[in-house]
N, CA, C and O atoms as CSV, one atom per row, in Angstrom:
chain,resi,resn,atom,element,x,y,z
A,1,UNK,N,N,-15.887,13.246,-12.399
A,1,UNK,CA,C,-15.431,11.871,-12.267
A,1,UNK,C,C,-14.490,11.544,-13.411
A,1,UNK,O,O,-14.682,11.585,-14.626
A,2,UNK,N,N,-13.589,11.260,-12.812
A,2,UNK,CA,C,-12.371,10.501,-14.217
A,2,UNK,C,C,-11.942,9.294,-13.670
A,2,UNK,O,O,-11.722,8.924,-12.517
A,3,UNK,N,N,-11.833,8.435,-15.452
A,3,UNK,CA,C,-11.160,7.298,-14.985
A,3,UNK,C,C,-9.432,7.052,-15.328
A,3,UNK,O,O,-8.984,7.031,-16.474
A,4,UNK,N,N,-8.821,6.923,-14.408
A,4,UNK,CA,C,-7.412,6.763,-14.798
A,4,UNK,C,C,-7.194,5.108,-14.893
A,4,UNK,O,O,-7.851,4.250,-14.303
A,5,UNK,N,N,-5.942,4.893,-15.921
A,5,UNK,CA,C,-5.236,2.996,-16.328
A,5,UNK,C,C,-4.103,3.365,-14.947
A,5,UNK,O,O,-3.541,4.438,-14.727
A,6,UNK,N,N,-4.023,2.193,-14.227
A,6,UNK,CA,C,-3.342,1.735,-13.520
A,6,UNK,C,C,-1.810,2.159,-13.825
A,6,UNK,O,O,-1.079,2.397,-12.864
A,7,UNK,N,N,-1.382,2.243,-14.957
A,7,UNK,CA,C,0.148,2.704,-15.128
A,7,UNK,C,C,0.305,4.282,-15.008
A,7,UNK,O,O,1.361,4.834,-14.699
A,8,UNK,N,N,-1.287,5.150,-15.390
A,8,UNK,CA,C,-0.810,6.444,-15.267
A,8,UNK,C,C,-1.023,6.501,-13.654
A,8,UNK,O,O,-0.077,7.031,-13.072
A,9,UNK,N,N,-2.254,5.985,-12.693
A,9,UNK,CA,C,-1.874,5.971,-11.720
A,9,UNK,C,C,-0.444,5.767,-10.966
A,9,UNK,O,O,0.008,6.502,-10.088
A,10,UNK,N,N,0.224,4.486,-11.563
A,10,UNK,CA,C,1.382,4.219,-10.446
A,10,UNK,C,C,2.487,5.274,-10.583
A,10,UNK,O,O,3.322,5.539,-9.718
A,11,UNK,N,N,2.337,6.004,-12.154
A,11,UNK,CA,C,3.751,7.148,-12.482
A,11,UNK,C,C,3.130,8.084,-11.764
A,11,UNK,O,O,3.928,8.905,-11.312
A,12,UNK,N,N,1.895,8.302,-11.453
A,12,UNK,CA,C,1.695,9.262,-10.613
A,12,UNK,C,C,2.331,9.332,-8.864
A,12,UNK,O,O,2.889,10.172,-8.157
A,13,UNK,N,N,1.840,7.870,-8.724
A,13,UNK,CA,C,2.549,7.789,-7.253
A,13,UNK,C,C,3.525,7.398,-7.286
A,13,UNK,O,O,3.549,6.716,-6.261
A,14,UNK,N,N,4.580,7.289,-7.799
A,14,UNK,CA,C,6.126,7.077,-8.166
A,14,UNK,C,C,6.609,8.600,-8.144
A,14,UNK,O,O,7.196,9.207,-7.248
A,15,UNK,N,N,6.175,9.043,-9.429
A,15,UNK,CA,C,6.815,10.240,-9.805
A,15,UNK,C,C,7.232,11.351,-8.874
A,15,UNK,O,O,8.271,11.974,-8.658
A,16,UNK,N,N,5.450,11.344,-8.205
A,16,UNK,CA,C,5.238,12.808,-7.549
A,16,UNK,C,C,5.086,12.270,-5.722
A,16,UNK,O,O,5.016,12.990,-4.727
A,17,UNK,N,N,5.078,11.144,-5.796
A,17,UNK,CA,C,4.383,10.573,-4.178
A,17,UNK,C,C,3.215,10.970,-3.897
A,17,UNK,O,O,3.020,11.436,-2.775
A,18,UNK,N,N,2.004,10.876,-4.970
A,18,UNK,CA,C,0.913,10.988,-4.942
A,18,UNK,C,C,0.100,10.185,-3.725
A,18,UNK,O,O,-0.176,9.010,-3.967
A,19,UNK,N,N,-0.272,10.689,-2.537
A,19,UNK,CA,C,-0.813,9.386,-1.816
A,19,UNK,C,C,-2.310,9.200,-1.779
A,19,UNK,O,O,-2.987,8.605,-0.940
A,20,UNK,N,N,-2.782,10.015,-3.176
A,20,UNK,CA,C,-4.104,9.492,-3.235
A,20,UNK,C,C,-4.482,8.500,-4.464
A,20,UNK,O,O,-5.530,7.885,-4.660
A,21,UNK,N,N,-3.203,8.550,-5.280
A,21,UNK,CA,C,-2.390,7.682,-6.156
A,21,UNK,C,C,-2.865,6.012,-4.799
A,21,UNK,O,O,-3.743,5.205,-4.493
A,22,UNK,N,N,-1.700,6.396,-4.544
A,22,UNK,CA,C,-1.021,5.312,-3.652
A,22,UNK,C,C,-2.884,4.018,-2.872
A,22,UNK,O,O,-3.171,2.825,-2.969
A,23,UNK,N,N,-3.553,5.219,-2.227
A,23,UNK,CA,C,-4.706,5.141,-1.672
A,23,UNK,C,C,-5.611,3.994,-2.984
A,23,UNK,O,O,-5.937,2.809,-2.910
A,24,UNK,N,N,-5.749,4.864,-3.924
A,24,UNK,CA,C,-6.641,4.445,-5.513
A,24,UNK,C,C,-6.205,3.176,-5.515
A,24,UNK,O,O,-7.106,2.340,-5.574
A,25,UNK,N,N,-4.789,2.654,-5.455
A,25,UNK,CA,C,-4.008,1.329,-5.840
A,25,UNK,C,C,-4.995,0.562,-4.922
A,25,UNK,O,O,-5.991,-0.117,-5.172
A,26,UNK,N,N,-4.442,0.867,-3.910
A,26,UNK,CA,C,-4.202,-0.099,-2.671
A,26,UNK,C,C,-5.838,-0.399,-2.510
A,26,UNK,O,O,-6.114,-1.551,-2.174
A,27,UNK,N,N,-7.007,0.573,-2.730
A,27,UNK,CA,C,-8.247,-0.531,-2.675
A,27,UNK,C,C,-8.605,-0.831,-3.812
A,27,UNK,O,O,-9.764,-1.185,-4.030
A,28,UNK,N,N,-7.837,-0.762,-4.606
A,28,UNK,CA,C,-8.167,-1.104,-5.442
A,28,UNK,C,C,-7.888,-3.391,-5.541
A,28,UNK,O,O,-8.429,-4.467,-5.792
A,29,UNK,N,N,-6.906,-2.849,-5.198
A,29,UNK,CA,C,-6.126,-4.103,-5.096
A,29,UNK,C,C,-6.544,-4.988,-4.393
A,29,UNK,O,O,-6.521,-6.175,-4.716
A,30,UNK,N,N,-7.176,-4.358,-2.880
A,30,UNK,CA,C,-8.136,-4.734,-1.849
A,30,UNK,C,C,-9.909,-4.921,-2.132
A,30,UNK,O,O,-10.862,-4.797,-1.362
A,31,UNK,N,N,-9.836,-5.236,-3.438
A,31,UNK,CA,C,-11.305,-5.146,-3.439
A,31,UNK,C,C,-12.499,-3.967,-2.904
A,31,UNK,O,O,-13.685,-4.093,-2.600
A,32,UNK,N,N,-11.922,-3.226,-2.934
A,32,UNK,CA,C,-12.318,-1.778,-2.886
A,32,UNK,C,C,-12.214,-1.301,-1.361
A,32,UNK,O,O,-12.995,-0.376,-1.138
A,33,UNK,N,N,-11.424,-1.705,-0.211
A,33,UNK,CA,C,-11.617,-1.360,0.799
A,33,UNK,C,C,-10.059,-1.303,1.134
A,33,UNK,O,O,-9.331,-1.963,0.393
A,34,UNK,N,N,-9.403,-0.501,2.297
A,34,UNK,CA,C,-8.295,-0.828,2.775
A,34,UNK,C,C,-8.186,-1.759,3.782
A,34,UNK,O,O,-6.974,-1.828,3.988
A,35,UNK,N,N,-8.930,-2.760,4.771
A,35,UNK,CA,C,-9.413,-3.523,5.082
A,35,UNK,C,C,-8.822,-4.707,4.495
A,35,UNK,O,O,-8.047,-5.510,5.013
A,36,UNK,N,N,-9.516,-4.677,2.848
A,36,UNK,CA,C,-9.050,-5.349,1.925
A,36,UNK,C,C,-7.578,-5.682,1.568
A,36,UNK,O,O,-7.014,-6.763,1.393
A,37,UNK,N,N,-7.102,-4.288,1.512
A,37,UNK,CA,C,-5.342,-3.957,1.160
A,37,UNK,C,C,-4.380,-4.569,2.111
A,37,UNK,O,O,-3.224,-4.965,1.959
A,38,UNK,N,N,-5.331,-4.529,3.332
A,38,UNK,CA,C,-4.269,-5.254,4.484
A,38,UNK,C,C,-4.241,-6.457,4.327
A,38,UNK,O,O,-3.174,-7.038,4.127
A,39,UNK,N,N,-5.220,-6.989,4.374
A,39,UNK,CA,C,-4.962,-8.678,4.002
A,39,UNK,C,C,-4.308,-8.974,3.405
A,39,UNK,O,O,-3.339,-9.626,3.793
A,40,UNK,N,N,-4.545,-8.573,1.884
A,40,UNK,CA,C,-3.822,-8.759,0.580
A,40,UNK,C,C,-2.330,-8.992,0.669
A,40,UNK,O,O,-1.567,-9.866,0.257
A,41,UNK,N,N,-2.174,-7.570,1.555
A,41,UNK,CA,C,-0.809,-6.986,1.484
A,41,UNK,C,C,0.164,-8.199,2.422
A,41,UNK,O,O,1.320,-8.513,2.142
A,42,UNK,N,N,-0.685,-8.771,3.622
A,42,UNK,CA,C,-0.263,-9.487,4.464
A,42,UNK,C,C,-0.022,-10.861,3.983
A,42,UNK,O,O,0.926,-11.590,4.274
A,43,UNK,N,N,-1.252,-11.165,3.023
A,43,UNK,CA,C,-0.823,-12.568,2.469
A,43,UNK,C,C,0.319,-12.467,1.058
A,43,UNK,O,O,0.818,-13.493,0.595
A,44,UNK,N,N,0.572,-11.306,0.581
A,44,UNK,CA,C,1.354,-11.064,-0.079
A,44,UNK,C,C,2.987,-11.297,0.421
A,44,UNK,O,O,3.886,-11.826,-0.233
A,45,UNK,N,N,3.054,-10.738,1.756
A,45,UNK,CA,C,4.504,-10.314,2.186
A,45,UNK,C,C,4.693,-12.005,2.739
A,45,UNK,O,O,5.869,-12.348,2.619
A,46,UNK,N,N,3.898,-12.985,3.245
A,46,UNK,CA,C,3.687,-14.006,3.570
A,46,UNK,C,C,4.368,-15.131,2.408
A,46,UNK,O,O,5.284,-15.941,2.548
A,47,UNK,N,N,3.554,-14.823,1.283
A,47,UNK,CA,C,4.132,-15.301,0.292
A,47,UNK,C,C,5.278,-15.106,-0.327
A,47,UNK,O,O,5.767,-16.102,-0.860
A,48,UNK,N,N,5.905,-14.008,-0.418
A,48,UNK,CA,C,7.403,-13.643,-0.716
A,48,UNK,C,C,8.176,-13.839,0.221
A,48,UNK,O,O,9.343,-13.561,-0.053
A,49,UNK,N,N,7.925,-14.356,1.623
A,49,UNK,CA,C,8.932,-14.642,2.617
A,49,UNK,C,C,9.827,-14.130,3.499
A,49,UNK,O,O,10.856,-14.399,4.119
A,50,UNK,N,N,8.712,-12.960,3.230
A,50,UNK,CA,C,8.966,-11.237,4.721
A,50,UNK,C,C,9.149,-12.056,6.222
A,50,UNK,O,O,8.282,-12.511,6.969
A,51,UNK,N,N,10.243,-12.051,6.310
A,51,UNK,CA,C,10.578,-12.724,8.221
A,51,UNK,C,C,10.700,-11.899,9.309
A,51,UNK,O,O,10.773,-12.255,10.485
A,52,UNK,N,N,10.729,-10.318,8.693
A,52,UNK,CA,C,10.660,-9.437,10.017
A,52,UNK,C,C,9.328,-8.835,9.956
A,52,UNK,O,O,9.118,-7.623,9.906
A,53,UNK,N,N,8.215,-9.994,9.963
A,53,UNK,CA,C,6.765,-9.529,10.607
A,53,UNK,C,C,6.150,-8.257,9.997
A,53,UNK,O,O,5.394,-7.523,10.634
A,54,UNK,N,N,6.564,-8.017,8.574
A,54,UNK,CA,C,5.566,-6.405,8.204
A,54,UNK,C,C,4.880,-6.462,8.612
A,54,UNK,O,O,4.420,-7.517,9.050
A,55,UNK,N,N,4.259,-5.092,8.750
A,55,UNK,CA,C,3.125,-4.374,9.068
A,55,UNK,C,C,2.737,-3.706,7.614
A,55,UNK,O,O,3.505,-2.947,7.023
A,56,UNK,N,N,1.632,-4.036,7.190
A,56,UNK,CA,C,0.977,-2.640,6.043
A,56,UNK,C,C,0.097,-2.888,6.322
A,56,UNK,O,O,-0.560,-3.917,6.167
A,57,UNK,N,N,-0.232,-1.298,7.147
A,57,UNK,CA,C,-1.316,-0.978,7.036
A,57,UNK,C,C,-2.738,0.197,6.040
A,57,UNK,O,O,-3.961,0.288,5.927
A,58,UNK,N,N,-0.947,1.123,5.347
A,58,UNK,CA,C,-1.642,1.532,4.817
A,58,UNK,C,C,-0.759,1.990,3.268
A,58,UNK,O,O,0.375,2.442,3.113
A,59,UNK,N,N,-1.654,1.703,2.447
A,59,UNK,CA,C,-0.998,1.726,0.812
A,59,UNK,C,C,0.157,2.981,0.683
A,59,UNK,O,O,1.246,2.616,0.239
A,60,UNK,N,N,0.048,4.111,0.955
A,60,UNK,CA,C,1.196,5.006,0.917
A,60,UNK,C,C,2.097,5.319,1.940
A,60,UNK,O,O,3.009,6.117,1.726
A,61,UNK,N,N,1.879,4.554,3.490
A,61,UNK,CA,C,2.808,3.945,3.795
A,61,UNK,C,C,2.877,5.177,5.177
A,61,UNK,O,O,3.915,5.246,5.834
A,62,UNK,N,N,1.642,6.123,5.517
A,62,UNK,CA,C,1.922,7.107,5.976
A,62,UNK,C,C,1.384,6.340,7.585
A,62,UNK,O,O,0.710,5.317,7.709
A,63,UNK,N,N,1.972,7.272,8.737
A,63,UNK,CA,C,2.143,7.229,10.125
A,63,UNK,C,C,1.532,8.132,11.281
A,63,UNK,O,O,1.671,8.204,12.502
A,64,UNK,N,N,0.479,9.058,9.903
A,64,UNK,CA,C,0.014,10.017,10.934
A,64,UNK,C,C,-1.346,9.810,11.345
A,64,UNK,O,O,-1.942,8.744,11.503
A,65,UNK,N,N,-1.776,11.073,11.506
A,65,UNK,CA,C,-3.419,10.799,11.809
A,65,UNK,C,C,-4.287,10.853,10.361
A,65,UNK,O,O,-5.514,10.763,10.318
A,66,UNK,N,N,-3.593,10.983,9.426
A,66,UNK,CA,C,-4.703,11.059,8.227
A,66,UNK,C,C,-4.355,9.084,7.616
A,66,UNK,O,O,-5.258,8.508,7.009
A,67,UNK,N,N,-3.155,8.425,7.876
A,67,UNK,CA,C,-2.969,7.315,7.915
A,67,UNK,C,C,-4.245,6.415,8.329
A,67,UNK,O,O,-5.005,6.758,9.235
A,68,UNK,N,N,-4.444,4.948,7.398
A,68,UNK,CA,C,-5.266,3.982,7.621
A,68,UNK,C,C,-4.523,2.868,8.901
A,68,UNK,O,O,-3.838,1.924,8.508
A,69,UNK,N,N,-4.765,3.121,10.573
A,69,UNK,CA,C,-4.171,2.336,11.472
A,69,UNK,C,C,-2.703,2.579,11.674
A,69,UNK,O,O,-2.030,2.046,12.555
A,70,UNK,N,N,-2.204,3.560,10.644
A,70,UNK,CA,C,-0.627,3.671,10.798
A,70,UNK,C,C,0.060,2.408,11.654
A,70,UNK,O,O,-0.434,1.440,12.233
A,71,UNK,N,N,1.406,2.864,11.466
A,71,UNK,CA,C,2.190,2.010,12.142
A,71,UNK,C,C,2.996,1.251,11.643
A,71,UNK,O,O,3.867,0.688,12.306
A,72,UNK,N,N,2.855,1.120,10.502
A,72,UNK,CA,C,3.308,0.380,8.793
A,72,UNK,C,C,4.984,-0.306,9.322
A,72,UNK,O,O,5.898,0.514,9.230
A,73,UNK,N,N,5.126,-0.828,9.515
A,73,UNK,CA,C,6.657,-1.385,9.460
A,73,UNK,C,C,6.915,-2.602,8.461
A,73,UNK,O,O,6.408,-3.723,8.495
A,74,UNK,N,N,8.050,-1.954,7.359
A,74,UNK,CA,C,8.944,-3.387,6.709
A,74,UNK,C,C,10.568,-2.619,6.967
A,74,UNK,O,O,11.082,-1.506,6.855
A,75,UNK,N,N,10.959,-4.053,7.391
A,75,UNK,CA,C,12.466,-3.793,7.585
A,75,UNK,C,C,13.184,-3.564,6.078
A,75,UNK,O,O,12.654,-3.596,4.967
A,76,UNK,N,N,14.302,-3.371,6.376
A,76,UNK,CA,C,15.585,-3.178,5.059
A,76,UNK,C,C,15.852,-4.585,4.653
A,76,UNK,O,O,15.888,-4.742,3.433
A,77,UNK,N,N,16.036,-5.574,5.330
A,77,UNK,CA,C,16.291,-7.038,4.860
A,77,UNK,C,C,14.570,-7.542,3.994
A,77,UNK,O,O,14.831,-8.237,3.011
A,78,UNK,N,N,13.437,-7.390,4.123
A,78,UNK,CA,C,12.363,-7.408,3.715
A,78,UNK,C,C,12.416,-7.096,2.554
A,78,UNK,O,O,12.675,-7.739,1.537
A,79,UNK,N,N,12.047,-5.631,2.819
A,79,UNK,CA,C,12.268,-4.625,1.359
A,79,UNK,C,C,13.203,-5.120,0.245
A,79,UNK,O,O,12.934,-5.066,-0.955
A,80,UNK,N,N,14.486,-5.676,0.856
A,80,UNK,CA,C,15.795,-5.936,-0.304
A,80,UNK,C,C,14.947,-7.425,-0.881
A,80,UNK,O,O,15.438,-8.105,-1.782
């Protein structure tokens, strides 16, 4: 068991595209669940004034079958 600080986590998922990095954040952020992360993430993009309807569903952003609900969509006007 190790504990990592939040900044060596995020250079991890920056640096390398760690997505268990990415995973650690996101329930983290969510109150320990990804469940959690979605909300968050939803009342987050809500609050910054995302108009093309994101989707996050899952903290590293992946689309497959190892993905949390995949399906993740933010547009380019969002993102900017």
């Amino acid at each position: 068991y190790q504990k990592w600080g939040v900044r060596d986590v995020a250079y991890a998922m920056l640096h390398c595209s760690c997505n268990d990095a990415a995973w650690a954040l996101g329930q983290a952020a969510g109150g320990g669940t990804m469940p959690g992360f979605r909300e968050r993430a939803q009342a987050l993009a809500e609050q910054l004034g995302m108009t093309d309807d994101p989707v996050l569903f899952d903290p590293a952003g992946l689309d497959d079958e190892r993905s949390v609900g995949g399906d993740n969509f933010l547009s380019a006007r969002d993102l900017a």
